[in-house]
C-alpha positions as CSV (number, residue, x, y, z in Angstrom):
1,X,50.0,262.7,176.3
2,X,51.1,261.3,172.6
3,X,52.0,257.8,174.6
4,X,49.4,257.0,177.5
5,X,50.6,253.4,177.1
6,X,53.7,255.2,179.0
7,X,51.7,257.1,181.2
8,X,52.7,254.7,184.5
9,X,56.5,255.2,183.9
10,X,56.9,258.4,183.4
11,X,56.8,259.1,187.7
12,X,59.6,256.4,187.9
13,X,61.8,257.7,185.6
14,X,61.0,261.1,187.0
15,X,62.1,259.6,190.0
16,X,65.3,258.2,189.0
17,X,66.4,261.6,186.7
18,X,65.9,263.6,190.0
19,X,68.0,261.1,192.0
20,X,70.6,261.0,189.1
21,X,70.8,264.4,189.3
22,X,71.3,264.7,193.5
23,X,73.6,262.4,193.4
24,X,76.1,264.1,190.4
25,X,75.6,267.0,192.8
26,X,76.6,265.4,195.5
27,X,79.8,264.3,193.6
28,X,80.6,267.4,192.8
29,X,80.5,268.5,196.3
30,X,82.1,265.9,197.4
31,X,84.9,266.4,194.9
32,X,85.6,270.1,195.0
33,X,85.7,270.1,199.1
34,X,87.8,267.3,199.1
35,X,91.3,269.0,199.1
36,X,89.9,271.6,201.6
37,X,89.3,268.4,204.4
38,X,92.7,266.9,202.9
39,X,94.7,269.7,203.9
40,X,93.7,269.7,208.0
41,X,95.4,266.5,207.6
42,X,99.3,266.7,209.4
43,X,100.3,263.4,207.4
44,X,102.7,263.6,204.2
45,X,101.4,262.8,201.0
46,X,102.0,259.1,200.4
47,X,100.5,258.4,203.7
48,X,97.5,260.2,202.8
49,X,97.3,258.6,199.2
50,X,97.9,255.1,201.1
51,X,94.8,255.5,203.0
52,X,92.8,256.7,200.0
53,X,93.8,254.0,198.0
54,X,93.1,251.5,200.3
55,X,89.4,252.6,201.3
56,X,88.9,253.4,198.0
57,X,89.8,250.2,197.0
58,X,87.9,248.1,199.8
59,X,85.0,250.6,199.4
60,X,84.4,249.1,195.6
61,X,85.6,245.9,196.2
62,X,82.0,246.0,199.4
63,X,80.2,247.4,196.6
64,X,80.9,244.6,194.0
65,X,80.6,242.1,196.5
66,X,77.4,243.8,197.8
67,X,75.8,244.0,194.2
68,X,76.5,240.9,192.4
69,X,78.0,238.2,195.3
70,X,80.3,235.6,194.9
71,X,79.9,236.0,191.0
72,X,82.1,239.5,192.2
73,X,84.1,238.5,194.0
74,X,85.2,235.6,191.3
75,X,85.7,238.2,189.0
76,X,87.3,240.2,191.2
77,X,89.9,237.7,192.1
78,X,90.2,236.2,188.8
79,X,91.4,239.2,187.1
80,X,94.4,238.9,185.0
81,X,97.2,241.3,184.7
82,X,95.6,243.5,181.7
83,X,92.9,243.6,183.7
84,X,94.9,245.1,187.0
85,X,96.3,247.3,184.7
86,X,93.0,248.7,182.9
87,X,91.8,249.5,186.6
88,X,95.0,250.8,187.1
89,X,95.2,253.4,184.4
90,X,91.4,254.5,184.9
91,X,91.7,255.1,188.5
């Protein structure tokens, strides 16, 4: 090995490369199936995009919350206009 003063990360990040990896699959899955479920659905099209919106929405909104607290949630709530509308536009 040219750096065996690396030797006791390489497994981690070994680790984390293969989990990156499932998980991108599992996006891509998740992504590509998506209109297949969203079709057995007998709702019209803004009903459908209300619900996604909304547990979209709520889903990152738990996961905020969930990762960094009330310092989130702050930031969260304290967003300004430009920054409603940068979310906005990337969503």
């Amino acid at each position: 090995m040219a750096f065996p003063w690396l030797s006791h990360a390489m497994p981690e990040a070994h680790h984390q490369r293969r989990t990156g990896i499932a998980l991108i699959v599992a996006a891509a899955v998740a992504w590509s199936t998506a209109p297949l479920f969203t079709r057995l659905l007998h709702f019209d099209s803004w009903t459908i995009l209300f619900w996604r919106g909304l547990f979209g929405g709520g889903f990152i909104a738990a996961f905020l919350i969930f990762t960094q607290g009330r310092a989130g949630l702050r930031e969260l709530t304290g967003m300004r206009a430009n920054g409603w509308l940068v979310a906005r536009h990337c969503s």
